[in-house]
C-alpha atoms as an extended CHARMM CRD file, in Angstrom:
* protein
*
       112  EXT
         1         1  UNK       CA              0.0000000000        0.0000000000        0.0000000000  PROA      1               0.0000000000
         2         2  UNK       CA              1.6170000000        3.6940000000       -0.8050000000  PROA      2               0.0000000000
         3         3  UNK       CA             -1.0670000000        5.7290000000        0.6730000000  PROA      3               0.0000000000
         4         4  UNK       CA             -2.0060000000        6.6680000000        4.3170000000  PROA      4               0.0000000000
         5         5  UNK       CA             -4.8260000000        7.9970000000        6.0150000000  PROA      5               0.0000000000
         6         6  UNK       CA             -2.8030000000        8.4860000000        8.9690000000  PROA      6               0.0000000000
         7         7  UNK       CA             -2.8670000000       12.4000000000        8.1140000000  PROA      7               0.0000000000
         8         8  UNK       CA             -6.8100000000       12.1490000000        6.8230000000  PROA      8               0.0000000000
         9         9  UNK       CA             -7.5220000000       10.4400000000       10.0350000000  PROA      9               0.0000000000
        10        10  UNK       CA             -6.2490000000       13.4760000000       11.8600000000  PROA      10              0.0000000000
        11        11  UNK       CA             -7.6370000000       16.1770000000        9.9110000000  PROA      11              0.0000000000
        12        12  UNK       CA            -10.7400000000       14.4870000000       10.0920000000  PROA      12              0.0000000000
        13        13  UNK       CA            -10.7460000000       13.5100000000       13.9720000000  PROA      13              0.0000000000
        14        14  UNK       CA            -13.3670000000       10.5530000000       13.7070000000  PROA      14              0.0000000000
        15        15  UNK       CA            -15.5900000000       11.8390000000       10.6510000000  PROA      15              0.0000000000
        16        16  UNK       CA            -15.7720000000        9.0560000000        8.7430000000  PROA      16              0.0000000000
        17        17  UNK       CA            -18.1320000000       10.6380000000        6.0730000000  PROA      17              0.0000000000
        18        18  UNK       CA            -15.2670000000       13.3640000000        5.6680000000  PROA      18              0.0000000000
        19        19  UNK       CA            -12.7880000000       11.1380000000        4.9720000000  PROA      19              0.0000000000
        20        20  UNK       CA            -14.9240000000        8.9130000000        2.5060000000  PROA      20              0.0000000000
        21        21  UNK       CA            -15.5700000000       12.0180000000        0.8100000000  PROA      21              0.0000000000
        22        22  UNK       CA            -12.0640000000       12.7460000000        0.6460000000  PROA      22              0.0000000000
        23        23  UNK       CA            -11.2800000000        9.9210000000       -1.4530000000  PROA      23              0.0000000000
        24        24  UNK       CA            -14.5740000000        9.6340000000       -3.7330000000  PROA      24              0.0000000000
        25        25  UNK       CA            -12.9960000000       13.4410000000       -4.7110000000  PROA      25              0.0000000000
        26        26  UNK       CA             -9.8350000000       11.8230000000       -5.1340000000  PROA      26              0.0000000000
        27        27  UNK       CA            -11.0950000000        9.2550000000       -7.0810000000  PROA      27              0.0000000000
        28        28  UNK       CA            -13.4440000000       11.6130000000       -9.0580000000  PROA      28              0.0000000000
        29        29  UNK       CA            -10.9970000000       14.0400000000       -9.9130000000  PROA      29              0.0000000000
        30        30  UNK       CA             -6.8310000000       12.5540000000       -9.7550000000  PROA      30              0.0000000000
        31        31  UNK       CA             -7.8000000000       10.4850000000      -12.8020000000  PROA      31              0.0000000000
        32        32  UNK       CA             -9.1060000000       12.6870000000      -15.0510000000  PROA      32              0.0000000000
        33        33  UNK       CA             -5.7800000000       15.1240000000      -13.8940000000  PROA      33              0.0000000000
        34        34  UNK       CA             -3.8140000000       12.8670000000      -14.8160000000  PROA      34              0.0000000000
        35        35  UNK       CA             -4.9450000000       11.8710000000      -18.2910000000  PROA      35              0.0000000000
        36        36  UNK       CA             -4.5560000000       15.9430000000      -18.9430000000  PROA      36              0.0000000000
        37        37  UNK       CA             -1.3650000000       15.7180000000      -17.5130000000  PROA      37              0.0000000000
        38        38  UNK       CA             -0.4920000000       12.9600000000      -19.7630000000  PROA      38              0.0000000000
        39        39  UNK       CA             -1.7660000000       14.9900000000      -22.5340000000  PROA      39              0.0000000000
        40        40  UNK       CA             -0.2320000000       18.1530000000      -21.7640000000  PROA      40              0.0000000000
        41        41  UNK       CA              3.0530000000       16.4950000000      -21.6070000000  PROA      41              0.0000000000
        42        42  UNK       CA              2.6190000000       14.8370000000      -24.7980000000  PROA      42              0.0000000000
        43        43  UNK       CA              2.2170000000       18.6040000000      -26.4570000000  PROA      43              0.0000000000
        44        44  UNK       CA              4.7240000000       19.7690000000      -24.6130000000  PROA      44              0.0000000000
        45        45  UNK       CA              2.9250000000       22.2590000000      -23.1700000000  PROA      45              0.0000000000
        46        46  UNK       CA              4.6020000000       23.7030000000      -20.0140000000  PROA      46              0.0000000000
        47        47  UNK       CA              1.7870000000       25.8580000000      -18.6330000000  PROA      47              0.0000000000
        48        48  UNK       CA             -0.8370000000       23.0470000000      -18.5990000000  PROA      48              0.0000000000
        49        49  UNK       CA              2.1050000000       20.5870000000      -17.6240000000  PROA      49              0.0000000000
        50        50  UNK       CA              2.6790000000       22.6940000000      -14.2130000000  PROA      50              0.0000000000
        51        51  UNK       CA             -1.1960000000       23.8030000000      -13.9130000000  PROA      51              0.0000000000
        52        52  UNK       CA             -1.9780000000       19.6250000000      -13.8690000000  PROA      52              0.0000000000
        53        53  UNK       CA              0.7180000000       18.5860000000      -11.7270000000  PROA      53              0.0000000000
        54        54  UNK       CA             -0.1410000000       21.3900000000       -9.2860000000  PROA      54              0.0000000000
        55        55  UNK       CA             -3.6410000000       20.3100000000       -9.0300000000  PROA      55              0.0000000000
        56        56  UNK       CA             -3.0960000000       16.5990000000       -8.1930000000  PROA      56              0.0000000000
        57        57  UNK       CA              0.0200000000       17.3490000000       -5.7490000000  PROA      57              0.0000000000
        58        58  UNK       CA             -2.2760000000       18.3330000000       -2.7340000000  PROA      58              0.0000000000
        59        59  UNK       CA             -4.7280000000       15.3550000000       -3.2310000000  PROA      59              0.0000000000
        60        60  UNK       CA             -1.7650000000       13.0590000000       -3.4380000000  PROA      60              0.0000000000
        61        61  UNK       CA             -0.2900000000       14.4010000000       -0.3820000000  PROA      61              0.0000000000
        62        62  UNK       CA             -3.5620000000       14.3600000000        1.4810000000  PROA      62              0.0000000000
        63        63  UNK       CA             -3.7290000000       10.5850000000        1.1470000000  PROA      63              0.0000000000
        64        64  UNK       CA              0.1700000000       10.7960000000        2.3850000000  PROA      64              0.0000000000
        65        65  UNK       CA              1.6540000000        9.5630000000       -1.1180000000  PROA      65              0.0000000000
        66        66  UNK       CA              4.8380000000       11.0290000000       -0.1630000000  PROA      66              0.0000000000
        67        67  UNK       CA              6.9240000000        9.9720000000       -3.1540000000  PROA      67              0.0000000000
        68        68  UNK       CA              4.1820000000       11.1160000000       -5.3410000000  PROA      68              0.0000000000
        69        69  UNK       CA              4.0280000000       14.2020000000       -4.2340000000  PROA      69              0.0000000000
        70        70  UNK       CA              7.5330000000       14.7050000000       -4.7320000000  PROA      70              0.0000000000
        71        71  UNK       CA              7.1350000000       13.5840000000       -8.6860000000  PROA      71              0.0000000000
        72        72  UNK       CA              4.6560000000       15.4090000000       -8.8010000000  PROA      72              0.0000000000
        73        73  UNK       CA              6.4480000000       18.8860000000       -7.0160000000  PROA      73              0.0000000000
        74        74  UNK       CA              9.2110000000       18.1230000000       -9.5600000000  PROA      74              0.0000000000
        75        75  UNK       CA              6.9510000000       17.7670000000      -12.8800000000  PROA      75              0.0000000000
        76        76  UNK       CA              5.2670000000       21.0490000000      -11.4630000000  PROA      76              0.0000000000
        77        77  UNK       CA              9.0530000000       23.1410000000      -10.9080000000  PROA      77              0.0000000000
        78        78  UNK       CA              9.9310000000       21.5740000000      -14.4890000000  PROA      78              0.0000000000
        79        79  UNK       CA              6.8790000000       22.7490000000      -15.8820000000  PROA      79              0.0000000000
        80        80  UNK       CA              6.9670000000       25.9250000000      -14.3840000000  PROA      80              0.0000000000
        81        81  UNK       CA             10.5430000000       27.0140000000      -14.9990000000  PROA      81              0.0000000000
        82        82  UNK       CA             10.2880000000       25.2210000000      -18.8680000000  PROA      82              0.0000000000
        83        83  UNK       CA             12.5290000000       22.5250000000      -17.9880000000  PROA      83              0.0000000000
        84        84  UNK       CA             13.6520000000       19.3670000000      -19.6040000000  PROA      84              0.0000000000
        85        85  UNK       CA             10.4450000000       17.4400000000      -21.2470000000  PROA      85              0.0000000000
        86        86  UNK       CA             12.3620000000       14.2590000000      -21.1810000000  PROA      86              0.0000000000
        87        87  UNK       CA             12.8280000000       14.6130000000      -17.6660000000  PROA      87              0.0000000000
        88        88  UNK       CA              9.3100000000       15.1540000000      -16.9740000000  PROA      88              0.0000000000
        89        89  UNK       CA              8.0300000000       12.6670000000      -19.5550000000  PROA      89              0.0000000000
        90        90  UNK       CA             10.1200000000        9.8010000000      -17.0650000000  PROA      90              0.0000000000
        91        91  UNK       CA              9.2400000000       11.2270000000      -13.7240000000  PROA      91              0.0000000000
        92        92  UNK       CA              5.6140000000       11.1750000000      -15.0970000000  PROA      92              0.0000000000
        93        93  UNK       CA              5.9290000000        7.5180000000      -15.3850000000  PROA      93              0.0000000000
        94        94  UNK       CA              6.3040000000        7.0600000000      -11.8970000000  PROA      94              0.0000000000
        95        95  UNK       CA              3.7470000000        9.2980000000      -11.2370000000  PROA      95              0.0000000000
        96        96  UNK       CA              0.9850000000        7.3000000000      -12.6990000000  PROA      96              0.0000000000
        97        97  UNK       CA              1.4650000000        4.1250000000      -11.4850000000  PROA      97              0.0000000000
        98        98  UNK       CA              1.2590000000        5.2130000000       -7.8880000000  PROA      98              0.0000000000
        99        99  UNK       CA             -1.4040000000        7.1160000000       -9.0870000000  PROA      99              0.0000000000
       100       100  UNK       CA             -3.2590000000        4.2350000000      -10.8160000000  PROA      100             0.0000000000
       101       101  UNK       CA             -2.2780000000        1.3770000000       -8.3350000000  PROA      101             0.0000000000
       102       102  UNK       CA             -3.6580000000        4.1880000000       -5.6970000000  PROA      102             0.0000000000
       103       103  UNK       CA             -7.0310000000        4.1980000000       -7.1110000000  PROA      103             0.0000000000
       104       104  UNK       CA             -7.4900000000        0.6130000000       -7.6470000000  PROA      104             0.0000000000
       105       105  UNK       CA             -6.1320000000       -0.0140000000       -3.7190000000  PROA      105             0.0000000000
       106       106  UNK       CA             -9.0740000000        3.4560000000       -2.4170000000  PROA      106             0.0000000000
       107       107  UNK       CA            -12.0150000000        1.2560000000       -4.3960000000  PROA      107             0.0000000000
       108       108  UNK       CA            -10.9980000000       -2.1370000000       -3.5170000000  PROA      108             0.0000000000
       109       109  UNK       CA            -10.5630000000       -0.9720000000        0.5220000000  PROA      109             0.0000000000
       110       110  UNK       CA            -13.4140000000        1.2610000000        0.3090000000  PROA      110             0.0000000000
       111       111  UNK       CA            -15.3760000000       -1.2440000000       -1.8500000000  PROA      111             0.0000000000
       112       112  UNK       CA            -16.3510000000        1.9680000000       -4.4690000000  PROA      112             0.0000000000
């Protein structure tokens, strides 16, 4: 498993309805980031490139995927400061599959 909820479970001091809704965002909204992430990389496009990997770097760090926030921190500086693509294009890799072996782990242990 490369998620916690140890840091939901705080935030959320016993609401258990806050943190299901927590990940049915996640799950609602990471996946669809990440295919426009995908894209934007693929056109090389550095604004949309940082915009995307800003936008799933919170909800990846909520759910205390530390080494995917970090990719995703780094595709974001690269993207912002119009760095290397090829760079980017591999720690994207790594990006999405935490991010897809995170999903299928949230609906299979919260049986969505």
């Amino acid at each position: 498993m490369i998620y916690s909820l140890d840091r939901l479970n705080e935030m959320a001091d016993g609401d258990q309805d806050f943190i299901n809704s927590v990940v049915l965002v996640f799950l609602e909204e990471v996946p669809g980031d990440l295919e426009l992430l995908e894209k934007a990389i693929t056109n090389k496009d550095y604004a949309l490139t940082y915009q995307y990997a800003h936008k799933i770097k919170p909800n990846v760090d909520l759910l205390g995927m530390e080494k995917t926030r970090e990719a995703a921190l780094e595709i974001e500086t690269l993207g912002k400061n119009e760095g290397d693509f090829s760079k980017i294009e591999t720690v994207f890799k790594l990006l999405k599959i935490d991010v897809n072996q995170v999903v299928a782990e949230l609906r299979n242990d919260f049986s969505l």
